[in-house]
C-alpha positions as CSV (number, residue, x, y, z in Angstrom):
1,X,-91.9,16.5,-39.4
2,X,-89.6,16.1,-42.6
3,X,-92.2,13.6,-44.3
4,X,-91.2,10.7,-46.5
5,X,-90.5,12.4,-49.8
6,X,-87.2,14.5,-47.9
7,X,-86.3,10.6,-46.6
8,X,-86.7,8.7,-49.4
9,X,-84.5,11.7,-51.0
10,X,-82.1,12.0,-48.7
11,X,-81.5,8.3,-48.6
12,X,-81.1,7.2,-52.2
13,X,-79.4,10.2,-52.5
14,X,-77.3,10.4,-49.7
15,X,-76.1,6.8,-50.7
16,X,-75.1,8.3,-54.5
17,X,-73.3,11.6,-52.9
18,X,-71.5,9.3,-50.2
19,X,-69.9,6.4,-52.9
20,X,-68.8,9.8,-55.4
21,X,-67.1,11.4,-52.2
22,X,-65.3,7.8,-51.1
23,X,-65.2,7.0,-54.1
24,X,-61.9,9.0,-54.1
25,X,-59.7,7.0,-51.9
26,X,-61.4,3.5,-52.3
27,X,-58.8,1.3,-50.3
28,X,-56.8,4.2,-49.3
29,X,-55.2,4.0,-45.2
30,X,-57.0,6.7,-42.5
31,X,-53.4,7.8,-42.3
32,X,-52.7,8.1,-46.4
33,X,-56.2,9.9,-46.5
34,X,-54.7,12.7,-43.5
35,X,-51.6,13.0,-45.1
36,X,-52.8,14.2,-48.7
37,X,-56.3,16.0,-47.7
38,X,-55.9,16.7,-43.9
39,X,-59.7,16.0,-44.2
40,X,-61.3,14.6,-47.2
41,X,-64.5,17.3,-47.3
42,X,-65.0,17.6,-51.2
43,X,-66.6,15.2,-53.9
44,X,-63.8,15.1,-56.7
45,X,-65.3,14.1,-59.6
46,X,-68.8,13.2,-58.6
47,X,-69.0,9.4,-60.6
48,X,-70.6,6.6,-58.4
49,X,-69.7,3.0,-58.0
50,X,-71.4,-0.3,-58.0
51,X,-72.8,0.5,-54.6
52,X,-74.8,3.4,-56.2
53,X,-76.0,1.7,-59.2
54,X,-77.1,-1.3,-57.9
55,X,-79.5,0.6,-55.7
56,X,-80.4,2.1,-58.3
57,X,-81.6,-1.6,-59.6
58,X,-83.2,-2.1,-56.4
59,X,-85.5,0.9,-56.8
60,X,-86.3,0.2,-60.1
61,X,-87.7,-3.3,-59.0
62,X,-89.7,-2.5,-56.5
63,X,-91.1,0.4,-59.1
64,X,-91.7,-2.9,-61.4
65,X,-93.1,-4.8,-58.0
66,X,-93.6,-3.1,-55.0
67,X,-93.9,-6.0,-53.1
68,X,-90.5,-7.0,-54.3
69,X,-89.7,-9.7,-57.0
70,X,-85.7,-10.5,-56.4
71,X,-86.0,-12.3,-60.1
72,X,-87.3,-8.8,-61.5
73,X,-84.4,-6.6,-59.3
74,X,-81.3,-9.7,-60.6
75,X,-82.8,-8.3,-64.4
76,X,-81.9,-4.7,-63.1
77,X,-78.4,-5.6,-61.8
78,X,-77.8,-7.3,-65.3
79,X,-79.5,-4.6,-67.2
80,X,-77.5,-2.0,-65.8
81,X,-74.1,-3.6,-65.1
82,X,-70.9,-1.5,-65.7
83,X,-68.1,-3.6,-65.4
84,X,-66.0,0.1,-65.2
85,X,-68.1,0.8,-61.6
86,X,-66.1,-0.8,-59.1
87,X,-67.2,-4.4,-59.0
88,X,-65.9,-6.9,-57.8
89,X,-64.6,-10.6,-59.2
90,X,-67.5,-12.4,-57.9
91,X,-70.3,-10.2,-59.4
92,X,-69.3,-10.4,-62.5
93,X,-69.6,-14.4,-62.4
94,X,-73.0,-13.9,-61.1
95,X,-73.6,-11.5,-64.0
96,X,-72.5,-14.3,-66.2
97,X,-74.8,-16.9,-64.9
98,X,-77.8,-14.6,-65.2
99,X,-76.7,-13.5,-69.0
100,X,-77.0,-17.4,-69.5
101,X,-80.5,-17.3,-68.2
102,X,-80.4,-19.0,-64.5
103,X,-83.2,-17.9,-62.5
104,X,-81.9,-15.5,-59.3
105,X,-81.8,-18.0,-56.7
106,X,-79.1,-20.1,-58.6
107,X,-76.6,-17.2,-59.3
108,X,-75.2,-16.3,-56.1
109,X,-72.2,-16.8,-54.3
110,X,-71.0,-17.9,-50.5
111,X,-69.6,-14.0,-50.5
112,X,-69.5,-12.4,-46.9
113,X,-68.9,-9.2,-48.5
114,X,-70.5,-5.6,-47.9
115,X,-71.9,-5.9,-51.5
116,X,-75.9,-6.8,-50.3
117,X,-76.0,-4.1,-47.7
118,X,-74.3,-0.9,-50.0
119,X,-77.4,-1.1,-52.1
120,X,-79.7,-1.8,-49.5
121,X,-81.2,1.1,-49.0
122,X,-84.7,1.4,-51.1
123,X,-85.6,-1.5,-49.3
124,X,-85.1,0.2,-45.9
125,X,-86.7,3.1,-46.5
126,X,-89.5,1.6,-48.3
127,X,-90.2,-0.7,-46.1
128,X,-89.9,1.4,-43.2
129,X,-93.7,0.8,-42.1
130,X,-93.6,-2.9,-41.3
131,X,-90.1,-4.3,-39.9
132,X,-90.7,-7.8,-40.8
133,X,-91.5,-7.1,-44.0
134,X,-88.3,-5.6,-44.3
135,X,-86.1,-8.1,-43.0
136,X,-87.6,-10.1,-45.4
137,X,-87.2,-8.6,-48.0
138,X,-84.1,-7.5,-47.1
139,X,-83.3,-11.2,-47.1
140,X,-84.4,-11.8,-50.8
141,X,-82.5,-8.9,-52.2
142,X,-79.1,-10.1,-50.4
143,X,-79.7,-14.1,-51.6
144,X,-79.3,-12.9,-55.4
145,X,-75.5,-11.7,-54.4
146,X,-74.4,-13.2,-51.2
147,X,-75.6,-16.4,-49.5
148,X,-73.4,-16.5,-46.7
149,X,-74.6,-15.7,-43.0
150,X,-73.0,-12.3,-42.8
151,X,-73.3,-10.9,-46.1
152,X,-77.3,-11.5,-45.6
153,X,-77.0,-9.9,-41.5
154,X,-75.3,-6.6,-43.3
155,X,-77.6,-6.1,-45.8
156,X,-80.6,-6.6,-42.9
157,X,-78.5,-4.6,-40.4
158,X,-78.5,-1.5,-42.8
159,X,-81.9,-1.7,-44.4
160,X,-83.0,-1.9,-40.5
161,X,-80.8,1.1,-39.7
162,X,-82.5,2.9,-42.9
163,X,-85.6,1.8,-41.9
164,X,-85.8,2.8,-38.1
165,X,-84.9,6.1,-39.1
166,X,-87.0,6.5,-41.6
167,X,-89.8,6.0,-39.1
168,X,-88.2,9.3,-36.8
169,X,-88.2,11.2,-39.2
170,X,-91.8,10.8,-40.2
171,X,-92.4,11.0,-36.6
172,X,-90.2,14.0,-35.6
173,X,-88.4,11.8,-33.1
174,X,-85.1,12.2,-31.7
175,X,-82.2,9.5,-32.1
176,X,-82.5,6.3,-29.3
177,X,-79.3,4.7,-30.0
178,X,-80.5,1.7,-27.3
179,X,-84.2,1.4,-29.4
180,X,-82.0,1.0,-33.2
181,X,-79.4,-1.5,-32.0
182,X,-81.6,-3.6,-29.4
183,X,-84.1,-3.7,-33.2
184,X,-81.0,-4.5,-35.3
185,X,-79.3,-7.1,-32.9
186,X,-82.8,-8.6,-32.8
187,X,-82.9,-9.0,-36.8
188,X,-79.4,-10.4,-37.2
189,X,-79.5,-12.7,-34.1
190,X,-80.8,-15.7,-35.9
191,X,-79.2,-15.0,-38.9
192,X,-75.4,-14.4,-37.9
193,X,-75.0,-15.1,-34.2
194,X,-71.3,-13.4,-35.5
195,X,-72.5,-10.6,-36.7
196,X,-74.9,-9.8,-33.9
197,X,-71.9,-9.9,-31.7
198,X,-70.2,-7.6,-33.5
199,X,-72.9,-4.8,-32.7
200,X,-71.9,-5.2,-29.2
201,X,-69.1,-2.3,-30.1
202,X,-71.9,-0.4,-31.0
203,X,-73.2,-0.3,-27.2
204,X,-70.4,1.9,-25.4
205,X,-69.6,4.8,-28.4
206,X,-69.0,8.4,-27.8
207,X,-70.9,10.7,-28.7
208,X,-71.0,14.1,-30.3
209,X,-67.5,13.5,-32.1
210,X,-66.0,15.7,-35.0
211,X,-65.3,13.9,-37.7
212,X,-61.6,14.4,-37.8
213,X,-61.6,12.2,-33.9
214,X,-64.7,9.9,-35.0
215,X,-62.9,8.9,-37.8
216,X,-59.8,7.6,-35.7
217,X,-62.2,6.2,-33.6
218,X,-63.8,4.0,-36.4
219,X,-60.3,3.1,-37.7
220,X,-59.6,1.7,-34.5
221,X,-62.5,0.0,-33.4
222,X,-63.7,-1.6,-37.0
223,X,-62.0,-3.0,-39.6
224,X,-64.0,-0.9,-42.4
225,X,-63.0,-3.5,-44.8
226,X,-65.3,-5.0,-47.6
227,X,-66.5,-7.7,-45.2
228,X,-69.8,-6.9,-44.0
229,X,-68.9,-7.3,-40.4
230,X,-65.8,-4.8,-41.0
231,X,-67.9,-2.1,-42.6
232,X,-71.8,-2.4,-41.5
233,X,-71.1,-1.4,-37.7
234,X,-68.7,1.4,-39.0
235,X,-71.4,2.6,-41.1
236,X,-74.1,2.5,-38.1
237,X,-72.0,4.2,-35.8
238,X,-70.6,6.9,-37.8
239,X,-74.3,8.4,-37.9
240,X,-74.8,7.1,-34.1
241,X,-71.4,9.6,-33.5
242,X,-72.3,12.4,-35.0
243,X,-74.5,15.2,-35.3
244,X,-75.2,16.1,-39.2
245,X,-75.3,14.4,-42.2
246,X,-72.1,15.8,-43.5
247,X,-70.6,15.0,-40.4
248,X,-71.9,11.7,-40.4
249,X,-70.2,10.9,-44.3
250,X,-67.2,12.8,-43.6
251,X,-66.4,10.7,-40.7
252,X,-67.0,7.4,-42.4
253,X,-65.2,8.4,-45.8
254,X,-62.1,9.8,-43.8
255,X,-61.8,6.5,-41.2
256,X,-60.3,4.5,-44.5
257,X,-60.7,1.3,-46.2
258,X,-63.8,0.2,-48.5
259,X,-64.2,4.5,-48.1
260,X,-67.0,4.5,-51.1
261,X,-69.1,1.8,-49.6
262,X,-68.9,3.3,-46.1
263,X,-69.5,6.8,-47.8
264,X,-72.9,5.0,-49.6
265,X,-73.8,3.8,-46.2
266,X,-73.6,6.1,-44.1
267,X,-75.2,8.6,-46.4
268,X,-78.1,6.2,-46.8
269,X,-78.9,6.4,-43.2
270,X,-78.2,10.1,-42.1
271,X,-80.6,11.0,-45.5
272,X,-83.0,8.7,-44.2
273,X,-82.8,10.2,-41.0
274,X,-81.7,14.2,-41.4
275,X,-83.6,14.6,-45.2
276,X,-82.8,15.8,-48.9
277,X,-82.4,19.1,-47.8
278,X,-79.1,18.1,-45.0
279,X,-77.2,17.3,-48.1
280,X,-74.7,19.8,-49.1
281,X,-75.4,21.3,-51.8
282,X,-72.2,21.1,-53.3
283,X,-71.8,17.7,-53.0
284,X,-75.2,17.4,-55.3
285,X,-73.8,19.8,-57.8
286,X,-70.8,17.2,-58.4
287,X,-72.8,14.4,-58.3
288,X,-73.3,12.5,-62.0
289,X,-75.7,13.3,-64.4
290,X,-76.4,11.1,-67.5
291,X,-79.0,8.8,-68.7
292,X,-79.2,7.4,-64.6
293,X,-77.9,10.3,-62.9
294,X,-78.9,12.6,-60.0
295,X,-82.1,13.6,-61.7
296,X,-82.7,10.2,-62.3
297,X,-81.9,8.6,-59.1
298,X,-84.2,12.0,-57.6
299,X,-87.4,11.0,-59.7
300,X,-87.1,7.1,-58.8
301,X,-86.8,8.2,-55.0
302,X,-90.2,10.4,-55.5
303,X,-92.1,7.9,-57.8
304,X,-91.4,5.3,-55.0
305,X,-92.3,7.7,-51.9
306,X,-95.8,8.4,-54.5
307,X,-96.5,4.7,-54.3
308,X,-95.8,4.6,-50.4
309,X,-98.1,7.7,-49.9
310,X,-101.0,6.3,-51.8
C-alpha cells in the first residue's frame, strides 16, 4: 500500500517533471524527435510550462478552500501568470478580463483546447474519495478557461484517470483498464458525446509496449495535438501501455506534438498511480527550483494530502 502522501507526490510532481522533459520538443514531429535524440530520455533544462504552474494555482485554491472556490483558483492563475511559460493567445485575454475585475464565470472562452485538463490534476487526486464530487469539480475548474464541450470532457477525463488511480494505489490494486475507461466514458458521456467516442480507441490497445514502439503507436492512433480530444486519450493510454512511470512519460513525450502537455499528463497519472518514489531521480534533480519550484510544488502536494488525511 503506497498511501496518499507518495500519490499526491507523484502526481503534482510527475505533472512538473513530465511538462520540463516535453517541454523540450513542444510541437516538434515523432520523426524530428527520433532523428535528433533517437529517444528523448533526459530533462534538458528542467523549467516547466503553463501546464505546471497553473496546477500549481489549482493546489493553492483548494489549500485556500478545500471544497473548491473556482473564483479563489481564477485569483491563482492571475496571481501567478508568466506570460514567458508557454501560454497560449486565448489565456492571456482571459488574464486580461480578470485583471479588469470580471468575476470567473465571465472570463472564459469557447476553447476546445487541452489547457483545463494539463492542470487538472490536484483536483483528481484530491478528490479521489468521491467521483461525483470530482467531476464536479472538475467541471468548475475547466469553466474558468474553456467552455466548450470537449475542453470541459478532457479536463474530467484526466482528473477521473488521476482519480481512479489514486484510489489503487491506496488500495494496493492492480490496473483494470475495462473498470477506468467504462468510469471515464461514463463521466464524459453527457458532457461530450464526441469525446466519449473517442475513448473507444482506448478499448483494443496493446499492451506491455516499450516506449520506443508505444510511442509510434500513439502517433498513429491520436492526434496528440492541443485539442483535448487529440491529446487526453494519448495521455490515458500511454500509462494504460506501459509498465513504469518513466516508461509511461517517455512514451508520451517521444509520440510528438503538444509533447509538454502530454509529458504533464501522463506524469500526473502514472505518479498518481506508481508514487513519488517511481520518479527518476534524475529527472527531479533537473526540475526548477525558485520561489515555486520543486520544493514548493512538494510541500503543497503534502499540506494537501495533510488536509485529506485529517
Amino acid at each position: 500500500m503506497r498511501g496518499l502522501r507518495e500519490s499526491f507526490l507523484g502526481s503534482a510532481l510527475g505533472t512538473a517533471v513530465g511538462d520540463a522533459l516535453g517541454r523540450a520538443v513542444e510541437g516538434w514531429s515523432r520523426e524530428l524527435i527520433r532523428v535528433r535524440f533517437g529517444l528523448l530520455e533526459e530533462v534538458i533544462d528542467g523549467r516547466y510550462t503553463d501546464g505546471t504552474e497553473m496546477m500549481i494555482g489549482l493546489m493553492e485554491a483548494l489549500l485556500d478552500d478545500p471544497e473548491f472556490d473556482p473564483q479563489k483558483a481564477a485569483r491563482r492563475f492571475l496571481e501567478n501568470f508568466d506570460p514567458f511559460r508557454g501560454y497560449g493567445a486565448r489565456i492571456f485575454a482571459v488574464m486580461e478580463r480578470l485583471r479588469r475585475g470580471l468575476p470567473w464565470d465571465q472570463v472564459g472562452t469557447d476553447s476546445w483546447g487541452n489547457g483545463a485538463a494539463m492542470r487538472v490534476a490536484p483536483i483528481g487526486f484530491f478528490f479521489h474519495h468521491d467521483l461525483e464530487k470530482l467531476k464536479e469539480k472538475a467541471i468548475l475548474s475547466a469553466l474558468i478557461t474553456h467552455k466548450h464541450p470537449d475542453g470541459v470532457a478532457g479536463a474530467v477525463a484526466q482528473a477521473m484517470a488521476v482519480g481512479i488511480v489514486t484510489r489503487w494505489a491506496r488500495d494496493s490494486r492492480k490496473v483494470d483498464r475495462e473498470e477506468m475507461l467504462g468510469r471515464i466514458a461514463e463521466a464524459v458521456s453527457d458532457l461530450s458525446p464526441g469525446f466519449a467516442s473517442e475513448l473507444q480507441k482506448l478499448r483494443d490497445l496493446p499492451e506491455g509496449m516499450d516506449p520506443l514502439r508505444g510511442s509510434d503507436f500513439l502517433a498513429r492512433t491520436f492526434p496528440c495535438d492541443i485539442s483535448a480530444k487529440g491529446a487526453v486519450p494519448a495521455a490515458i493510454s500511454a500509462f494504460l501501455m506501459s509498465g513504469s512511470f518513466e516508461e509511461a512519460v517517455v512514451m508520451a513525450v517521444n509520440a510528438g506534438g503538444d509533447t509538454d502537455t502530454l509529458g504533464a499528463m501522463t506524469g500526473a497519472i502514472a505518479g498518481a498511480y506508481y508514487g513519488f518514489d517511481a520518479i527518476p531521480q534524475r529527472w527531479l534533480e533537473r526540475l526548477e527550483e525558485g520561489p515555486k519550484g520543486k520544493a514548493y510544488i512538494m510541500k503543497l502536494a503534502e499540506k494537501l494530502c495533510m488536509l485529506k488525511e485529517k
